[in-house]
Legacy VTK file of the C-alpha trace (Angstrom):
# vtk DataFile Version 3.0
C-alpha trace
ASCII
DATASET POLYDATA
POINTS 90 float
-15.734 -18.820 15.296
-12.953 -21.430 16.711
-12.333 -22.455 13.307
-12.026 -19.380 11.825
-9.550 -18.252 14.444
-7.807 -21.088 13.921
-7.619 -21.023 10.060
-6.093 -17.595 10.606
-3.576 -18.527 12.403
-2.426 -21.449 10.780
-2.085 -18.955 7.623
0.211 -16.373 9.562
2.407 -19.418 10.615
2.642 -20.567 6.933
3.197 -16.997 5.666
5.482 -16.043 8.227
7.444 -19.387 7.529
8.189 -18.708 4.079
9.185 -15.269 4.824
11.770 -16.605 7.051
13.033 -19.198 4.631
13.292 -16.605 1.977
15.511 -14.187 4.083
17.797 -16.944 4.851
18.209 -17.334 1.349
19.104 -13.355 0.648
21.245 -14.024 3.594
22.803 -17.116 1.682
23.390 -14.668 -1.873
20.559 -16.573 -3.218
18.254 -14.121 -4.560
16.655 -15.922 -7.607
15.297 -18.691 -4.986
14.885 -16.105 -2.298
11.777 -14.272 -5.305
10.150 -17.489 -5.874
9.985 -18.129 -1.895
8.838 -14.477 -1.677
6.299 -15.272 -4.262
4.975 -18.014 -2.461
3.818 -15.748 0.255
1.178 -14.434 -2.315
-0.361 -17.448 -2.420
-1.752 -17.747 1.028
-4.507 -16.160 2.683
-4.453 -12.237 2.618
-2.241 -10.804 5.110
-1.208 -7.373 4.509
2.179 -7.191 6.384
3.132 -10.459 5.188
1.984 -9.279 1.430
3.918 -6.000 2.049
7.374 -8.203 3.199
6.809 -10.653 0.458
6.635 -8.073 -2.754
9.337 -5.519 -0.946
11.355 -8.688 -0.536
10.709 -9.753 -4.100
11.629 -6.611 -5.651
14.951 -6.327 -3.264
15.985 -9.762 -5.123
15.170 -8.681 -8.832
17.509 -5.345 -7.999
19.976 -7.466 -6.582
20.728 -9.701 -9.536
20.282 -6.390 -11.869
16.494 -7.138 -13.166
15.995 -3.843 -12.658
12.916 -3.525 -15.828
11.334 -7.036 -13.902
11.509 -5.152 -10.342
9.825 -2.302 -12.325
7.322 -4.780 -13.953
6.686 -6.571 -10.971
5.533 -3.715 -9.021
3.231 -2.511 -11.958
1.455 -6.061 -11.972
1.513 -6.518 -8.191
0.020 -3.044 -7.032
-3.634 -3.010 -7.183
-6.118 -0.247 -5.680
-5.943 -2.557 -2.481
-2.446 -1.730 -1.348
-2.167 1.479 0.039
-0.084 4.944 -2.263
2.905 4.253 0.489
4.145 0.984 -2.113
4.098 2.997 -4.890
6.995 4.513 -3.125
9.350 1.555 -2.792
LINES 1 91
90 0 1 2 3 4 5 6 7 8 9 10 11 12 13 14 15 16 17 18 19 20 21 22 23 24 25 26 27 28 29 30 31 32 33 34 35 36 37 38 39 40 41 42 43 44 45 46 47 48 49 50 51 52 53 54 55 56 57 58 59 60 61 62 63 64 65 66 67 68 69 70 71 72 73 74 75 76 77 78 79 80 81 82 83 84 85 86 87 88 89
């Protein structure tokens, strides 16, 4: 059970640290970077709150630089019966 716990956390650290990285870049005007750290999110353990932030995040970045088509396509390939209708909204 310890290890489990502490697995879990250790995944909301990582998560949460590339979500902060990648608003520092929007902050910076550095959306194209800002995605791919977004993106990287994806990648770790499921947590839904840090999945929500990272594609909202990602698709704030494509509309940004004017990618509107990609922010359209991303959301197509990203939204899966898993995700609740409210991200269908965004």
């Amino acid at each position: 059970i310890f290890l489990c716990v502490t697995c879990s956390i250790k995944a909301q650290i990582q998560a949460s640290g590339w979500l902060q990285r990648a608003d520092s870049l929007v902050n910076a005007g550095q959306f194209f970077e800002a995605g791919i750290a977004y993106e990287r999110v994806l990648f770790e353990p499921p947590d839904s709150l840090a999945q929500w932030e990272a594609i909202t995040g990602k698709v704030h970045c494509l509309k940004q630089q004017g990618r509107f088509a990609a922010a359209v396509q991303y959301l197509n390939s990203e939204i899966t019966n898993t995700h609740p209708d409210s991200m269908l909204l965004v």
